[in-house]
N, C-alpha and C positions, 0 to 999 in steps of 0.2 A: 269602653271595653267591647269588644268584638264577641258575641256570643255563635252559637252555633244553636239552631231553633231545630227541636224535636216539639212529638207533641204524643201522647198515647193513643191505645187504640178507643180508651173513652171518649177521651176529644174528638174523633172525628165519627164516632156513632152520633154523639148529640149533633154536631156540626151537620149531618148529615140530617137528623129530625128539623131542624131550620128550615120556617118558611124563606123561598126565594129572595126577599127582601132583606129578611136577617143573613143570610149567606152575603147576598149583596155586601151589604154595610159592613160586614167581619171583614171582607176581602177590600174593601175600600180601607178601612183602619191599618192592616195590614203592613203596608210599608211603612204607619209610622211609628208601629212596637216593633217591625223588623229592625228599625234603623237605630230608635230608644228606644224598650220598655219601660222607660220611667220619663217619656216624655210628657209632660205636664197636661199635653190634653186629654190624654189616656185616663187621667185619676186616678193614677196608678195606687193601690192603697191595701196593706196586709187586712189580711181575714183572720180571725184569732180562732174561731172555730175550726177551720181547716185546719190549719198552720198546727193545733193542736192532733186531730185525728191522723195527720201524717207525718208530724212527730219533725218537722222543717217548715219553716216561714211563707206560707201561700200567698201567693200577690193577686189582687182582680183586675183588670182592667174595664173600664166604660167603653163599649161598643155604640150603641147607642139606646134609648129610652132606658128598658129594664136588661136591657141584654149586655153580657159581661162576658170575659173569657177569663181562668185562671191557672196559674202557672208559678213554678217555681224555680228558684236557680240553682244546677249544684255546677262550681265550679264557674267554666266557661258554657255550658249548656243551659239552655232559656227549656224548661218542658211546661207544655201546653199541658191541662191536667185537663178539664171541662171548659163547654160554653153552654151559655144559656142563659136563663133570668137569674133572681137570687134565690130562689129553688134550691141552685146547683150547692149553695152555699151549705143546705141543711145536710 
């Protein structure tokens, strides 16, 4: 399926708190949740506590080490909700 990737204005405050390297590695993964989000190296995998607090199914993605980004789908739109460790989870 073909999405159309949004992201809110939280995701790109944290994004913006990202050491250089963490920016790096988001923008390195990048093309390949643009092309899947559920491509298999992503660990693409639902969060139950989110998914609960906003009331629709929150997916995470693996960035790398502890840093994660997460996002939801409505429809054909991918939205970007936060990035960051598993912090962002709580």
């Amino acid at each position: 399926m073909a999405y159309r990737y949004l992201a809110t204005p939280q995701f790109w405050r944290s994004y913006a708190k990202l050491t250089e390297r963490q920016q790096a590695a988001a923008l390195r993964v990048w093309p390949i949740f643009k092309a899947n989000p559920f491509d298999p190296r992503l660990r693409t995998h639902k969060i139950a506590s989110l998914s609960a607090r906003f009331g629709r199914t929150i997916h995470s993605v693996w960035i790398e080490g502890d840093l994660r980004a997460v996002f939801y789908l409505d429809g054909s739109d991918c939205i970007s909700v936060d990035i960051g460790t598993h912090a962002i989870y709580g």
